[in-house]
KOLZA-940222 format. One record per residue (C-alpha): residue number from 0; residue in three letters; x, y, z. Coordinates in Angstrom, 2 decimals. Example, Ala and Ser with C-alpha at 12.3 -4.5 7.8 and 13.67 -1.06 7.14 Angstrom:
// KOLZA-940222
(0, "ALA", (12.30, -4.50, 7.80))
(1, "SER", (13.67, -1.06, 7.14))
// end
This chain:
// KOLZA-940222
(0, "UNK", (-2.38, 13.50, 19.18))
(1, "UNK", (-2.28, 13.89, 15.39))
(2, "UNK", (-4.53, 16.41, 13.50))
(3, "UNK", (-5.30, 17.72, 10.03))
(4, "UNK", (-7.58, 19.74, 8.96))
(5, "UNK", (-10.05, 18.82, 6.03))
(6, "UNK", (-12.57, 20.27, 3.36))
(7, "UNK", (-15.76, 17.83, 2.58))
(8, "UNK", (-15.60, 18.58, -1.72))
(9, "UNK", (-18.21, 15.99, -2.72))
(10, "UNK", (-20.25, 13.20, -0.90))
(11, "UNK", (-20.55, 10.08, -3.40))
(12, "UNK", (-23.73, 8.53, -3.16))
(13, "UNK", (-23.79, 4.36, -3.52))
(14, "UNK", (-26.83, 2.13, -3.83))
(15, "UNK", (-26.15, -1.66, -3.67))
(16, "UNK", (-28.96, -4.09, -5.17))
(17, "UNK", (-29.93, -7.68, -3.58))
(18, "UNK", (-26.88, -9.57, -3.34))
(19, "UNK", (-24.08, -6.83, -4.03))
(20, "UNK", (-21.12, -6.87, -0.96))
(21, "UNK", (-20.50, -4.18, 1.25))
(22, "UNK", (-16.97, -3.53, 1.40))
(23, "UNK", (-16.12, -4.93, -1.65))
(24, "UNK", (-18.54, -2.58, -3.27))
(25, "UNK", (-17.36, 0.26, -0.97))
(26, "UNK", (-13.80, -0.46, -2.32))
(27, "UNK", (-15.00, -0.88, -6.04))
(28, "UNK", (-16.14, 2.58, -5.74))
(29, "UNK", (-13.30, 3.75, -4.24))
(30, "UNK", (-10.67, 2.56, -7.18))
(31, "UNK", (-13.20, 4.03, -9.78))
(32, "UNK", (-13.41, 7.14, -8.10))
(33, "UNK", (-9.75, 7.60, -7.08))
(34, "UNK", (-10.57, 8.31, -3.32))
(35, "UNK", (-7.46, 8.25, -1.06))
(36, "UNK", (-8.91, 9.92, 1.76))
(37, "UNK", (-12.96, 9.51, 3.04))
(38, "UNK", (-15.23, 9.27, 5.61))
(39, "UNK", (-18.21, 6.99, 6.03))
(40, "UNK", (-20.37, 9.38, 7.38))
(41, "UNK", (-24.13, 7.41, 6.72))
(42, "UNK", (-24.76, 3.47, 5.66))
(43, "UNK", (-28.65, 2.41, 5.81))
(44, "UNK", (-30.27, -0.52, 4.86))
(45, "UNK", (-30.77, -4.44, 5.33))
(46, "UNK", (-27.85, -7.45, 4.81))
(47, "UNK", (-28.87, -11.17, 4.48))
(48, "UNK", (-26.73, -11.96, 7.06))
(49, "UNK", (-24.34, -9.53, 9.35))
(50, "UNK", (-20.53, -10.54, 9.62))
(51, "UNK", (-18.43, -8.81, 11.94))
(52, "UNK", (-15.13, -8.72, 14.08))
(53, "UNK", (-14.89, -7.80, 17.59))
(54, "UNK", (-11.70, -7.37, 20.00))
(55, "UNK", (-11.27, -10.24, 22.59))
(56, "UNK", (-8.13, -9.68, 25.25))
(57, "UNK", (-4.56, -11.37, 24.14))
(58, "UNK", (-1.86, -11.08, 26.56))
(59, "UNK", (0.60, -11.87, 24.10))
(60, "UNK", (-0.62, -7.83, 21.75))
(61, "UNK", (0.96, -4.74, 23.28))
(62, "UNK", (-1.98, -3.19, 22.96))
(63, "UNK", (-4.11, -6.12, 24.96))
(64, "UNK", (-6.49, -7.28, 22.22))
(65, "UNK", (-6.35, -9.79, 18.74))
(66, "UNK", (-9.43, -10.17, 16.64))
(67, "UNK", (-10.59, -13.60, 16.28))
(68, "UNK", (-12.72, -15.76, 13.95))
(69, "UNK", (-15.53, -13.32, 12.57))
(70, "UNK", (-18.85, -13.40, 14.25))
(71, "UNK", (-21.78, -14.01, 11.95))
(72, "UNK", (-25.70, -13.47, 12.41))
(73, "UNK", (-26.71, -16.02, 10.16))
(74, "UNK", (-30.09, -14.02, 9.11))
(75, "UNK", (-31.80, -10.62, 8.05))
(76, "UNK", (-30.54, -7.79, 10.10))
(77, "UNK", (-30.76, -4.23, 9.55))
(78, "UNK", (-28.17, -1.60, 9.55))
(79, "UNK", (-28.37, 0.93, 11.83))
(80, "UNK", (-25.35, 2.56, 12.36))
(81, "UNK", (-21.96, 2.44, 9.95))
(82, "UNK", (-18.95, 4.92, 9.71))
(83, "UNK", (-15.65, 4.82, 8.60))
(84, "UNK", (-12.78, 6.00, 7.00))
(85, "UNK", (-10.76, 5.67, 3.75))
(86, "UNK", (-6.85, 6.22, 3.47))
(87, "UNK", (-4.18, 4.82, 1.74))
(88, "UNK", (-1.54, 2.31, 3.67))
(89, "UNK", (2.27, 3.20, 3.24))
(90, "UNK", (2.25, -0.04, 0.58))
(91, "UNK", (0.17, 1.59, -1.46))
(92, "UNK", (-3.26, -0.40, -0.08))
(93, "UNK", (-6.67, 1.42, 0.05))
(94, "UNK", (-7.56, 0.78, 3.63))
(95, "UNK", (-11.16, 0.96, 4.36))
(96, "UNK", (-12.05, 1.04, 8.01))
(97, "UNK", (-15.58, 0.56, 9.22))
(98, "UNK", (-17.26, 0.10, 12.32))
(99, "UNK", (-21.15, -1.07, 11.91))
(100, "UNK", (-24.16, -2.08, 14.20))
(101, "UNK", (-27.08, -4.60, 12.99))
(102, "UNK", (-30.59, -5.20, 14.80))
(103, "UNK", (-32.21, -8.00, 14.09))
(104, "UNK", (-35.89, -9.01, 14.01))
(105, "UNK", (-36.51, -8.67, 17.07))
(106, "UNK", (-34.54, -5.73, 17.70))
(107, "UNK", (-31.29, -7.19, 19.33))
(108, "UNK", (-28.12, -5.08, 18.02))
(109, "UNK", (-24.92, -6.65, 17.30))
(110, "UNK", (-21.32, -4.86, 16.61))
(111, "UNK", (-18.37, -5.07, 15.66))
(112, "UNK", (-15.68, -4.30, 13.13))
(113, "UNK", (-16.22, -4.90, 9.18))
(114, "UNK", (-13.20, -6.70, 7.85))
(115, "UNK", (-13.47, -8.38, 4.14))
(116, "UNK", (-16.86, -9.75, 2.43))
(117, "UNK", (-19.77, -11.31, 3.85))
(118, "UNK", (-22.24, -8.55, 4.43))
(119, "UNK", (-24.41, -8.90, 1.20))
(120, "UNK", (-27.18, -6.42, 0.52))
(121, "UNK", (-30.73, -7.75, 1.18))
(122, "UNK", (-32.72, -5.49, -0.74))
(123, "UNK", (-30.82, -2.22, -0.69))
(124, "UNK", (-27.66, -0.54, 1.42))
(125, "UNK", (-27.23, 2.75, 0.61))
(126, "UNK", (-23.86, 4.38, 1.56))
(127, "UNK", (-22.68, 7.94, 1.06))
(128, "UNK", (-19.09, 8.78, 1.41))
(129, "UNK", (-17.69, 12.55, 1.80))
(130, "UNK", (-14.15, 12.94, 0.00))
(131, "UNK", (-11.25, 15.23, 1.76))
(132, "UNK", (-9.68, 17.35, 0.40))
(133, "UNK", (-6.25, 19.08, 1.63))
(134, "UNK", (-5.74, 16.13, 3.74))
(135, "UNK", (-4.14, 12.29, 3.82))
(136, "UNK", (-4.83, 9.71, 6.29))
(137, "UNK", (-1.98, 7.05, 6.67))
(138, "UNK", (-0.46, 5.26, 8.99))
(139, "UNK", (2.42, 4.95, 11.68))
(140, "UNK", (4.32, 3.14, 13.84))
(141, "UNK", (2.93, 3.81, 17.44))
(142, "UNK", (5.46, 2.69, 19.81))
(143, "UNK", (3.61, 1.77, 22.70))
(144, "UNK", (0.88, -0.12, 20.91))
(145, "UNK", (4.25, -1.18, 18.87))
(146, "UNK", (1.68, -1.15, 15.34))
(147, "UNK", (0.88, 1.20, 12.84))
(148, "UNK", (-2.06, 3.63, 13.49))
(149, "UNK", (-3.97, 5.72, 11.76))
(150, "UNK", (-2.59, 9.24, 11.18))
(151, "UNK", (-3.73, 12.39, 9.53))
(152, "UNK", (-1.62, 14.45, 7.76))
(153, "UNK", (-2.17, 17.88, 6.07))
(154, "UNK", (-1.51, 18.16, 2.44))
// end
């Protein structure tokens, strides 16, 4: 187990209009804003279509699961549930990491993993992030997974 202890300083506040991406807004904030280290702690509001990743079994991974081709729900849904966190890769790569659930119309949820674009506002998402302080998330080599994880660090 790896720990670190962290101070919440600020929570920045996002609003995407029709249209505007998810995580590539989420990340466009992130560069102006200079955050290494963040948690997704609230997402709420509707996508024109959900895109999302989950874990299938692969014999072939130590750790018993590959990601696939992305599933999509190819119509309104509504965000119900998003978190996540923000750290910076040993190459130097913002990493953001976010796990989301979507209901549809008639109330059936889907989930998964958010990896790249797709998930476009449909009228609003509004997404508030809280910034650490006295902390660093990174990553490293886990040996019986044999891939880097995430790892906190204190500062």
């Amino acid at each position: 187990m790896d720990t670190a202890l962290a101070s919440i300083h600020k929570v920045l506040a996002i609003r995407l209009c029709r249209g505007e991406d998810l995580m590539g807004s989420i990340r466009a904030a992130c560069e102006q804003y200079n955050i290494n280290a963040g948690c997704i702690i609230s997402v709420v509001g509707s996508v024109q279509e959900a895109v999302f990743y989950d874990p299938r079994p692969d014999p072939r991974d130590p750790a018993g699961i590959s990601y696939g081709d992305p599933i999509t729900v190819p119509y309104p849904a509504e965000v119900i549930s998003a978190h996540g966190e923000i750290n910076i890769l040993e190459n130097g790569e913002r990493s953001i990491h976010i796990h989301a659930a979507f209901a549809d119309s008639q109330g059936n949820v889907r989930a998964g993993h958010l990896m790249g674009e797709g998930n476009k506002a449909l009228n609003t998402v509004n997404i508030f992030i809280a910034l650490l302080d006295d902390v660093e998330f990174g990553v490293k080599y886990d040996p019986v997974l044999q891939a880097p994880c995430f790892c906190p660090r204190q500062k």
